[in-house]
N, C-alpha and C positions, 0 to 999 in steps of 0.2 A: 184622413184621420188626423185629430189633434196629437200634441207628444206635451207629456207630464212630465217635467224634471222633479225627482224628490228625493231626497237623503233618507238613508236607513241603517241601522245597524249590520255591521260585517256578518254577525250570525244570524239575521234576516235576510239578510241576502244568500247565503249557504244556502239555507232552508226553502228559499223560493228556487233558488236554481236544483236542488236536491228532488223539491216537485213537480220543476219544468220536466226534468230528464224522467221522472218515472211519471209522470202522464202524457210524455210525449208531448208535450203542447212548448211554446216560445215562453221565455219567462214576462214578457208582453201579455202573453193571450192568458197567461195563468192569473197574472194581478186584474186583469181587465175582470176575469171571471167572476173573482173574492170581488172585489168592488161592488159588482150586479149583482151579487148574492146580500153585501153587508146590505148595500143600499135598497134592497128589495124588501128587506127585513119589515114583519110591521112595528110600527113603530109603538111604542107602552106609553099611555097616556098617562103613567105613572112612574119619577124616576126611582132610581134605587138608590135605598136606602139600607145602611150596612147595621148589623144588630147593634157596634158599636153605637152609632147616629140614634139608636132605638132606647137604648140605656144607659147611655152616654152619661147620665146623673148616677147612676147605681158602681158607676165603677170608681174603686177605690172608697165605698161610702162606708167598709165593714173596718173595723180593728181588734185587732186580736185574732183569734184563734189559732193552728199549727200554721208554720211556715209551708212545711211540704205538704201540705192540703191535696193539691191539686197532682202531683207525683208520688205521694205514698200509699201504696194499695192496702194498708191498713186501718186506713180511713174509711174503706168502704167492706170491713169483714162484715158487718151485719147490716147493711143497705139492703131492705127489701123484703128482710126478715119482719116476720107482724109479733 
């Protein structure tokens, strides 16, 4: 068997040795698993795209109206009402 050296974050590393011990498995046999698992994934012939990326032109395009729009629930007392 090959050996992979690679650098990670100290609370990656927690969190893997945290799952080695409660699945019982080496923290080896646990990354080997994720790895066969990521790399089995099928693959999306489409990549992603974030809504940001989607309307990327619409943002910041408005001016005026309340400041607290979006945090004051008085802005929506009659949403929905016909």
């Amino acid at each position: 068997m090959n050996t992979l050296t690679i650098k990670i974050p100290t609370q990656l590393e927690a969190e893997i040795a945290q799952a080695s011990a409660r699945e019982h498995v080496t923290k080896s046999e646990l990354v080997r698993r994720a790895l066969n698992l990521y790399l089995r994934q099928p693959k999306s012939g489409t990549p992603f795209v974030s809504a940001l990326d989607q309307a990327g032109d619409l943002v910041g395009c408005f001016s005026g109206g309340p400041a607290d729009l979006s945090s004051n629930p008085d802005h929506l007392a009659q949403f929905g009402s016909s």
